[in-house]
C-alpha positions as CSV (number, residue, x, y, z in Angstrom):
1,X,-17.9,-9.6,-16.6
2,X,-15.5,-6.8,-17.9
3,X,-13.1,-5.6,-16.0
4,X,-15.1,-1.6,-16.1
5,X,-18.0,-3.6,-15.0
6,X,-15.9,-4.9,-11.8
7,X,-14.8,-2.0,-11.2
8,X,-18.4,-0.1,-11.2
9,X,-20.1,-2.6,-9.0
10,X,-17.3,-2.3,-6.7
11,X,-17.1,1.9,-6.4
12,X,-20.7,1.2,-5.9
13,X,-19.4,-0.7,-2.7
14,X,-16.7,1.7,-1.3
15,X,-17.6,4.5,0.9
16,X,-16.0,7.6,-1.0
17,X,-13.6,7.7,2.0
18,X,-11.8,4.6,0.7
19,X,-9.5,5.1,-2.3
20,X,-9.4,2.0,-4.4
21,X,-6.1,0.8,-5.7
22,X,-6.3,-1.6,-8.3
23,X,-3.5,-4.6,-8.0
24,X,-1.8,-5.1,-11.1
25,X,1.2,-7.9,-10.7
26,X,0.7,-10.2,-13.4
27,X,-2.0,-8.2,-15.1
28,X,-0.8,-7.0,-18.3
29,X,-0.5,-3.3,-19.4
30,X,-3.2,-3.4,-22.0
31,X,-5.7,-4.6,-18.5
32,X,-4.3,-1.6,-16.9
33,X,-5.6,0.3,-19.8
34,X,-8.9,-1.0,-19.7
35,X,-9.5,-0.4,-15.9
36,X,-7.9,3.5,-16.3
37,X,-10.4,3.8,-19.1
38,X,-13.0,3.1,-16.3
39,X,-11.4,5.8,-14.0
40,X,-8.6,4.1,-12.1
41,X,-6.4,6.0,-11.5
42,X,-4.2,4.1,-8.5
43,X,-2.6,1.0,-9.2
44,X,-0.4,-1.3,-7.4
45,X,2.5,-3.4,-8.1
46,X,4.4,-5.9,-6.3
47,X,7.8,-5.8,-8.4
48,X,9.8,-2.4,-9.5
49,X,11.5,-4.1,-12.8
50,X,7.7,-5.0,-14.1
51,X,6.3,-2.0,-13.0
52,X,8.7,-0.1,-15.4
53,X,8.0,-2.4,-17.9
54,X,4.5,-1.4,-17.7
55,X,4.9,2.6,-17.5
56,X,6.7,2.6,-20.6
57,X,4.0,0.9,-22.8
58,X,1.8,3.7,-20.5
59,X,3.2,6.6,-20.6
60,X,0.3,8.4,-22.8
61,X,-1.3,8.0,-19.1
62,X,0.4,11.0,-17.0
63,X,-1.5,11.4,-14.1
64,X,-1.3,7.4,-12.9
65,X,-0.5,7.1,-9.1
66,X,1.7,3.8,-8.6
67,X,1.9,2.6,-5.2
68,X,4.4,-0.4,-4.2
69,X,2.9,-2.8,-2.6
70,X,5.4,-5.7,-2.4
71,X,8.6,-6.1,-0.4
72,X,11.1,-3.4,-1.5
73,X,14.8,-4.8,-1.8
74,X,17.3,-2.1,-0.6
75,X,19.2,-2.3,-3.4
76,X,16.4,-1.3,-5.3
77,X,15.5,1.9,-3.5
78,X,16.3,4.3,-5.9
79,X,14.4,2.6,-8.6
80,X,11.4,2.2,-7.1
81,X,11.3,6.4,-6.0
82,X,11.7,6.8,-9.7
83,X,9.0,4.8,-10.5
84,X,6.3,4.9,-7.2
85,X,4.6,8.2,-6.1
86,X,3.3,5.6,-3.0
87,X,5.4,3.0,-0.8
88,X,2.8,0.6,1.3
89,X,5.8,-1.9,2.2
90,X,7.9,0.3,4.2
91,X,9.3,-2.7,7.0
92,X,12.1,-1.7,8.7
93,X,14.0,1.7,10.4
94,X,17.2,0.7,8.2
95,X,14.9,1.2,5.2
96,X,13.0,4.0,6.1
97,X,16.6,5.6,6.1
98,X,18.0,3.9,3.0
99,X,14.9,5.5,1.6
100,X,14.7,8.8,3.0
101,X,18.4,9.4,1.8
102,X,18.1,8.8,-1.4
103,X,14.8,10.9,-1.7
104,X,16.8,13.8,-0.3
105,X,19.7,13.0,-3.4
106,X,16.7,12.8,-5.9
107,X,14.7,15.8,-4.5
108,X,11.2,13.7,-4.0
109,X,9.2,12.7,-1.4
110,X,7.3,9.7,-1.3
111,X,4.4,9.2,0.1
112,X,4.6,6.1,2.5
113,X,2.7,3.6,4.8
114,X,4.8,1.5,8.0
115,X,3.7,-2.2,7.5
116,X,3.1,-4.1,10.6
117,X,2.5,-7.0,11.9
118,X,0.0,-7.2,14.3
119,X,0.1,-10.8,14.8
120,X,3.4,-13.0,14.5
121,X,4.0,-14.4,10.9
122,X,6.8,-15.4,9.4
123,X,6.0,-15.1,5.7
124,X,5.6,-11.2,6.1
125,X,7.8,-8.5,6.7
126,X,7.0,-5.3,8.8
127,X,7.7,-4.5,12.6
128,X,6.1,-6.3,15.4
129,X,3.8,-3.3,17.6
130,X,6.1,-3.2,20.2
131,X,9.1,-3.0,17.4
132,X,7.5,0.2,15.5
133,X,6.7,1.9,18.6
134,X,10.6,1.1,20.3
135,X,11.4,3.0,16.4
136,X,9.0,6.1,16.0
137,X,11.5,8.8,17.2
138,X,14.1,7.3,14.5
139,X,11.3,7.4,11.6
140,X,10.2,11.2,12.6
141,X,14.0,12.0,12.1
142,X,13.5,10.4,8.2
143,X,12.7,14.0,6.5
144,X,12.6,13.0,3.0
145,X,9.7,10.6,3.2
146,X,5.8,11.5,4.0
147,X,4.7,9.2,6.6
148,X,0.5,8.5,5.8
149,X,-0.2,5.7,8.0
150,X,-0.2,1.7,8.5
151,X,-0.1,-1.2,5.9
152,X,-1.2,-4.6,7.1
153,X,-1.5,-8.0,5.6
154,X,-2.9,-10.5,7.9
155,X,-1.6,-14.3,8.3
156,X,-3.2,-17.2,6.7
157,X,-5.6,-18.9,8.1
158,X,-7.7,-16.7,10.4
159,X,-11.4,-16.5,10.2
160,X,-13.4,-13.5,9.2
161,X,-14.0,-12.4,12.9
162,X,-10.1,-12.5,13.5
163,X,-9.4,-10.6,10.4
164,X,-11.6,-7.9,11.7
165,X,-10.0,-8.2,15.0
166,X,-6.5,-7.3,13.8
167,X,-7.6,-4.3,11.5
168,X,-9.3,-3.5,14.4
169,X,-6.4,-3.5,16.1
170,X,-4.5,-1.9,13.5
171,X,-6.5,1.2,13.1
172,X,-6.2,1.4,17.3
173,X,-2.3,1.2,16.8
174,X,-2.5,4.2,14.3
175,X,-4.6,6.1,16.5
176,X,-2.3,5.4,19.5
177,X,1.0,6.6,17.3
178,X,-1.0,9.6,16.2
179,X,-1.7,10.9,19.4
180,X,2.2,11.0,20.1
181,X,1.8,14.5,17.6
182,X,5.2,13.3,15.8
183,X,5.7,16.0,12.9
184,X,6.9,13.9,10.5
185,X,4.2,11.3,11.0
186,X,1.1,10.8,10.1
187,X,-1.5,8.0,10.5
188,X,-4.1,9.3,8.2
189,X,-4.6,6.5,6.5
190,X,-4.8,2.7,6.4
191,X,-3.8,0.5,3.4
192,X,-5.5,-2.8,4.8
193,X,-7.8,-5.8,2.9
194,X,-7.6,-7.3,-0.3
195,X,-10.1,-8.9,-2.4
196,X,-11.2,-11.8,0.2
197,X,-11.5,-9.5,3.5
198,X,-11.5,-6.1,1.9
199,X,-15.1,-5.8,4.1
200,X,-13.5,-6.3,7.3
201,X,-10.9,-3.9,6.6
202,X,-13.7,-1.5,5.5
203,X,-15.7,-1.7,8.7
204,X,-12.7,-1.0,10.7
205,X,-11.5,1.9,9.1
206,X,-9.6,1.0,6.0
207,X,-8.9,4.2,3.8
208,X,-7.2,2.5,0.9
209,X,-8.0,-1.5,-0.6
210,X,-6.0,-3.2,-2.5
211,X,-7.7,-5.2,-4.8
212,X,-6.6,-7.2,-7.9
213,X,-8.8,-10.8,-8.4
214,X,-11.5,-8.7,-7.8
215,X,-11.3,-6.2,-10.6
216,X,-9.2,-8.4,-13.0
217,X,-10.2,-11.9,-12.4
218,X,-7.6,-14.6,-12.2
219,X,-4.1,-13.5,-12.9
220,X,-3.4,-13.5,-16.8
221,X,0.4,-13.8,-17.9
């Protein structure tokens, strides 16, 4: 299959609620291409340094939406606001900060989702529930950053009905938080599933999917 044909039976999928971002680590610029050819307009990226790599062989492509997906370094905060309208891997109050200073030196205002961890793992970063909660007066003070909603990623190993469990449980956390009527935060949407339980995370509410095997098919160089 080509990748526009992926991406057509997929939209054909989605509920028009659900904004499909298509995962491009690894995937090569002339890929990119080919799926914005087939109307993508949201991609993400796990790494800042290939991600400008990219733009520059794509920048006859002006109204691309990148959205960081993978862990941001600290030290690479200012890069990435250059380079990402969206930040799904905000993890910590000390980098919501980092972040929201330097988006007040540069005059922008990213767009941003918490990620969480709704069950204990150790190969992810985020805050714990009872962690983001303990932080949301500190994040509603951050006034350079737009505050959307979550981003999960669940632990290996679960079954489908567990995965639906925690973005379940997810989409109850972001309802919770929302009724706290915090200005500076929103929890409109949801960046949860990938290609293997992006289902589940539709049926409990996902608004955005993050999906790269899917569309692209095993990760080229």
């Amino acid at each position: 299959m080509t990748i526009a044909s992926r991406i057509n039976s997929i939209r054909q999928q989605l509920p028009e609620s659900v904004r499909l971002i298509a995962v491009t680590k690894q995937v090569p610029a002339d890929a990119i291409r080919e799926a914005y050819d087939a109307g993508i307009r949201d991609f993400g990226e796990s790494k800042v340094q290939e991600t400008a790599e990219k733009q520059s062989q794509l920048q006859d492509l002006p109204d691309i939406n990148w959205h960081l997906i993978g862990h941001l370094q600290a030290n690479k905060a200012a890069k990435a606001l250059e380079n990402f309208q969206w930040i799904h891997s905000l993890n910590s109050l000390k980098l919501a900060q980092r972040i929201s200073r330097i988006a007040g030196e540069m005059s922008c205002s990213p767009q941003v989702c918490l990620q969480v961890k709704i069950l204990p793992d150790t190969d992810k970063y985020g805050w714990s529930i009872p962690e983001l909660l303990a932080d949301l007066y500190e994040l509603n003070k951050c006034e350079h950053i737009k505050i959307q909603g979550l981003m999960t990623i669940p632990p290996l190993g679960l079954d489908d009905s567990q995965i639906l469990e925690l973005f379940k449980s997810t989409r109850e956390l972001a309802d919770k938080i929302q009724q706290q009527n915090l200005p500076r935060i929103s929890m409109q949407q949801l960046s949860m599933g990938m290609s293997g339980d992006y289902h589940l995370a539709i049926q409990a509410g996902a608004t955005m999917v993050r999906l790269g095997q899917t569309l692209f098919g095993s990760r080229r160089g």
